[in-house]
N, C-alpha and C positions, 0 to 999 in steps of 0.2 A: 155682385162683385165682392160686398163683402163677405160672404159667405165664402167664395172662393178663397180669399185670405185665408180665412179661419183653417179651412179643410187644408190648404197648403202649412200654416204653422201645425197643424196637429201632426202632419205626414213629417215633418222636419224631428218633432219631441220624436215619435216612436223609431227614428232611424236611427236617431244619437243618445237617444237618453236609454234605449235597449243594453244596448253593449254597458254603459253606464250599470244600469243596474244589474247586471248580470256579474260586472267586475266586484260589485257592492256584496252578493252574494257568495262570493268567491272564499274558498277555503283561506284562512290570513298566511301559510305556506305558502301560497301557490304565487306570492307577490314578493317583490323583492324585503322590502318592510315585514311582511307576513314573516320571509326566513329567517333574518336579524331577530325579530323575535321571539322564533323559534329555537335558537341559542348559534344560528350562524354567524361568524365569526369570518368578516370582510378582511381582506388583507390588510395591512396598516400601508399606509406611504409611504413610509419609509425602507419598506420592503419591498423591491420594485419585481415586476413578473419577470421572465425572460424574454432575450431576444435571439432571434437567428442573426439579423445583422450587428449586434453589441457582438456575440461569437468569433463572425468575421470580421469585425474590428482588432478583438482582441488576438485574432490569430496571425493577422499581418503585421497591419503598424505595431498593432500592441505587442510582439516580439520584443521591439526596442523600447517600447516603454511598458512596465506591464500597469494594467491596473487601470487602463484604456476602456476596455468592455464594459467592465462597473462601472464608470463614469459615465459613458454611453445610455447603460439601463436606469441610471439616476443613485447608483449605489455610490457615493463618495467618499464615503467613509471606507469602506470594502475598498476601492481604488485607492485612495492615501494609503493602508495599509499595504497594499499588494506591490507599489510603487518601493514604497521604505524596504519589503523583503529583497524586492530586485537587486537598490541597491547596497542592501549586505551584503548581498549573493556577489557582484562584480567585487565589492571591498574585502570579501575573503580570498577569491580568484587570483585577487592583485598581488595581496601580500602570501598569500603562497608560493606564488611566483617570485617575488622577492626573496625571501628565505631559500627558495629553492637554488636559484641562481647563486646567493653567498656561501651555500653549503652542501649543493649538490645533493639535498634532502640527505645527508648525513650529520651523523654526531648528535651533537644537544635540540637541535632545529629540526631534524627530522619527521619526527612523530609530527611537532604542529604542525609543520608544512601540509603535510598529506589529509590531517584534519580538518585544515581549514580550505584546503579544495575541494575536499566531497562535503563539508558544509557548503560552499559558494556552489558550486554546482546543484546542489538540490536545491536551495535557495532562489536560485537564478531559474531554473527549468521548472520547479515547482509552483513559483510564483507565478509564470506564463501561463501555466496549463491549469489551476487554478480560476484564471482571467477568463481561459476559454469556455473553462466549464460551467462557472456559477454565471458568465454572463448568458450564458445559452439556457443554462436551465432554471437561473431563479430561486428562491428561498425556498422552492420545493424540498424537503427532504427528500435523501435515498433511503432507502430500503433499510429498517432494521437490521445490526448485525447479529446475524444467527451462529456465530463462532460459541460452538458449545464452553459452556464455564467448568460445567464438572462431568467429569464421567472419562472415559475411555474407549480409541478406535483405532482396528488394527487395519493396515494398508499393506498391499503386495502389488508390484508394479515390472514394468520393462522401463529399464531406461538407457537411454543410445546418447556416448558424449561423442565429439570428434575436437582432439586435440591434437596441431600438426604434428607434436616433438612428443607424443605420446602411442603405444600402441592401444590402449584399452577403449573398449566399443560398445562391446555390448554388456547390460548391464539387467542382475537380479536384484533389486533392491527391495526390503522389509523392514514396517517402521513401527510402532507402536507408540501411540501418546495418552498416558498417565496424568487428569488433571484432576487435584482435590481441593481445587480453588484457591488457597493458600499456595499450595506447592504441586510441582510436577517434576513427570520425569519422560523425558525423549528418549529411547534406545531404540538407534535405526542398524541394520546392516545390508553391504552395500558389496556384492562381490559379480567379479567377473575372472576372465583370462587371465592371471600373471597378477591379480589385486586382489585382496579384501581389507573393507575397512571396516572396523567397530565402533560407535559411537554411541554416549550419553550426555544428554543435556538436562540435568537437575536445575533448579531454582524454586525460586521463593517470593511470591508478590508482596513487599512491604508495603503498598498503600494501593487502596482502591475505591475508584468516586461512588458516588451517587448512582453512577449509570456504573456497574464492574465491568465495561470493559475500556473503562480511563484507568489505566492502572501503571506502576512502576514496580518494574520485578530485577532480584538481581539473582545470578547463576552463574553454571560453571558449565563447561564444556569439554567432556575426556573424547579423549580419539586416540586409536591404535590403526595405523595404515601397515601394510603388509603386502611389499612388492618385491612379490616369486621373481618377475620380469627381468629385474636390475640386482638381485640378489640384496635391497635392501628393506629398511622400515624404521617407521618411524613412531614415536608415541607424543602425545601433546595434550595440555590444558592452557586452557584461556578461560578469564573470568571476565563476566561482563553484566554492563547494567540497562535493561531496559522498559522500552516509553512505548504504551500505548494509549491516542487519545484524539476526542471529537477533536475535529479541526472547524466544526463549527462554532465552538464555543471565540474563536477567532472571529471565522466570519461566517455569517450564517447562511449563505447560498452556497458552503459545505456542508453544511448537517449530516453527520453518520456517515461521511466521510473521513476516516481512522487514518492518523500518521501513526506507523510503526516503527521502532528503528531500536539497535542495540548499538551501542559503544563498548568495548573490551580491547584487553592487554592480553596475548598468549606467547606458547614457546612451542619448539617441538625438537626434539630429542633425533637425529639421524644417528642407524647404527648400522651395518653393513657386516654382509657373511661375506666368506672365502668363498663359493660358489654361486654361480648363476643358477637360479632357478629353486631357492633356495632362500630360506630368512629369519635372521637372528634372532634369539628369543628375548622375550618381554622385558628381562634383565638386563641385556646385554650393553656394554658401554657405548655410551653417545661417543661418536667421533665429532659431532659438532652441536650446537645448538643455534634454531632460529626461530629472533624472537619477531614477533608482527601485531599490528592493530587491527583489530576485528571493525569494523566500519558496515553495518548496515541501513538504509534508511529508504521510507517508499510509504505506500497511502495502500487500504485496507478498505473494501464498500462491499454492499451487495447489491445487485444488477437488478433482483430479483428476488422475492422470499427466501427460492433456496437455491441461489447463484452466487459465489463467493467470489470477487476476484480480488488480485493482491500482485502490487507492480512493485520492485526494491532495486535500489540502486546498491551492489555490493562492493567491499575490498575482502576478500579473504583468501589469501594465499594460499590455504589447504586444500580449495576447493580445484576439481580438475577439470575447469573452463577456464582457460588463457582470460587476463584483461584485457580492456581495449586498450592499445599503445603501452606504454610505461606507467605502468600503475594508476592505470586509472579507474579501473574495475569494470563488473559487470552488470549486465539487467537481467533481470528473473521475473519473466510474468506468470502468474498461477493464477487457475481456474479451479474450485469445488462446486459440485454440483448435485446437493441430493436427492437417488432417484430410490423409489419406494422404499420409504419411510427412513432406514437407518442404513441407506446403501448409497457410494460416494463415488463420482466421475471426477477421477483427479488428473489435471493436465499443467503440467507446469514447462517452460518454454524458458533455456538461458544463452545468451546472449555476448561474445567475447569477441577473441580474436575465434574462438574456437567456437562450439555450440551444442548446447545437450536439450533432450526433452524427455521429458518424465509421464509415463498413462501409466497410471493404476487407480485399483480399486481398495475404497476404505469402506469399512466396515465401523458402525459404532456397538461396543461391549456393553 
């Protein structure tokens, strides 16, 4: 009997104390401990993973309250901020509307009125979609941004607008962009049937982070329009200053997700021939002047190494996509996409009462 004991504890050591010693053996990687100290780097707590259900929290309820999802995934802090954006976003809304209503967004009250609704409006939509995304996906970073700093790339494209109160359709557009990190310079042109337009956009980056593409640039913007169509044209500048920057450094289940956005004051010169089909030259006197606020703002990521996309909420009068409603502006989604090596799938998608989209191909020089 006792011997039977015996032969049964020994059959018990070699079953369990096997794998034991083989775990003993074990490379110190191949264990969670082993990896820590190997220089892996455990998420902190305070950085919580993602969730699919935080997502659809925050895409429903969290509509009305934003900042919903982060709380959900344990990000509070993230939530208390996204909550306070909201509501700005409703408190610029408000008072735009008031101002609008006293003054019919005319006179001295103008300009802010329409400022402080495409702040509340970005504010408001930006903060939900924000909620949806960093609770879905978590303190993961996106994708480095591969927006070249210096150098230069030429683009030629088709692009098709449809505006009701407009005939022009189809479109040859050619751009070229000039960047020497400090300064650059945009000259696109852009002609079809009964149009062409000429434009340059110079500037100058006065300050740029740690990471250069947190920068503050300010520039100008010339445009010469030229409508054979209606026998007239116009010429304009607008000066503007703009913002690009982590929105992680906010909150950080954005990381390398870029707010872009311009502020500017412009004018444009209307001058008009005796003839249809036909158009006055460069000189020739303004029969009126119109002046407008340049209002761009929207978010900058990459999907992918080398997948670029870029969503903006616009106001610019110049541009020949109707707003949605009474000045409320438009959306512009764009896609870059480079394929072998220095060669670019440009698709850009805009968004009105009207609607254009842009394919061409860039080239980097």
């Amino acid at each position: 009997m006792r011997a039977r004991w015996t032969a049964g504890a020994l059959g018990l050591t070699l079953a369990f104390g096997a794998p034991a010693a083989r775990a003993a053996e074990e490379e110190p990687g191949d264990s969670v401990g082993g990896a820590i100290a190997a220089g892996f780097a455990p998420r902190p707590a305070n950085q919580p993973a993602g969730s699919l259900l935080g997502g659809v929290i925050a895409l429903a309820p969290g509509f009305l309250v934003h900042g919903l999802g982060h709380f959900y995934v344990g990000d509070r802090a993230g939530g208390l901020k996204l909550l306070g954006a909201e509501l700005a976003g409703v408190a610029m809304i408000v008072g735009s509307s008031l101002l609008t209503s006293a003054t019919r967004e005319a006179g001295t009250y103008g300009a802010p009125a329409e400022l402080l609704r495409h702040a509340g409006i970005v504010l408001f939509v930006g903060s939900w979609a924000a909620d949806v995304v960093g609770a879905v996906k978590g303190v993961e970073a996106f994708e480095a941004d591969s927006t070249r700093l210096r150098g230069a790339d030429f683009a030629l494209g088709y692009r098709y607008t449809y505006d009701p109160l407009t005939p022009f359709r189809h479109h040859l557009v050619t751009r070229l962009r000039l960047d020497g990190g400090w300064i650059y310079a945009r000259p696109l042109v852009d002609l079809a049937k009964g149009l062409r337009r000429y434009e340059v956009d110079l500037g100058t980056r006065v300050f740029r982070g740690q990471d250069p593409h947190n920068q503050v640039a300010l520039g100008a913007r010339l445009q010469r329009r030229e409508l054979s169509a209606y026998g007239a044209a116009t010429r304009g500048v607008a000066g503007y200053a703009g913002v690009k920057g982590d929105l992680g450094l906010v909150l950080p289940s954005l990381r390398n997700l870029y707010l872009v956005s311009r502020l500017g004051y412009g004018a444009d010169w209307y001058s008009f021939d005796d003839a249809v089909d036909s158009t006055p030259g460069i000189t020739a006197d303004a029969a009126f002047v119109d002046a407008y606020l340049l209002l761009e703002t929207g978010v900058s990521l990459n999907s992918g190494p080398l997948t670029r996309l870029e969503v903006l909420f616009v106001q610019d009068p110049t541009r020949d996509v109707p707003p949605f409603g009474d000045q409320l502006g438009f959306v512009e989604m764009g896609m870059s996409h480079q394929y072998l090596g220095d060669l670019n799938i440009e698709l850009t998608l805009t968004l009105g009462e009207g609607w254009g989209v842009w394919l061409g191909l860039g080239y980097g020089l």
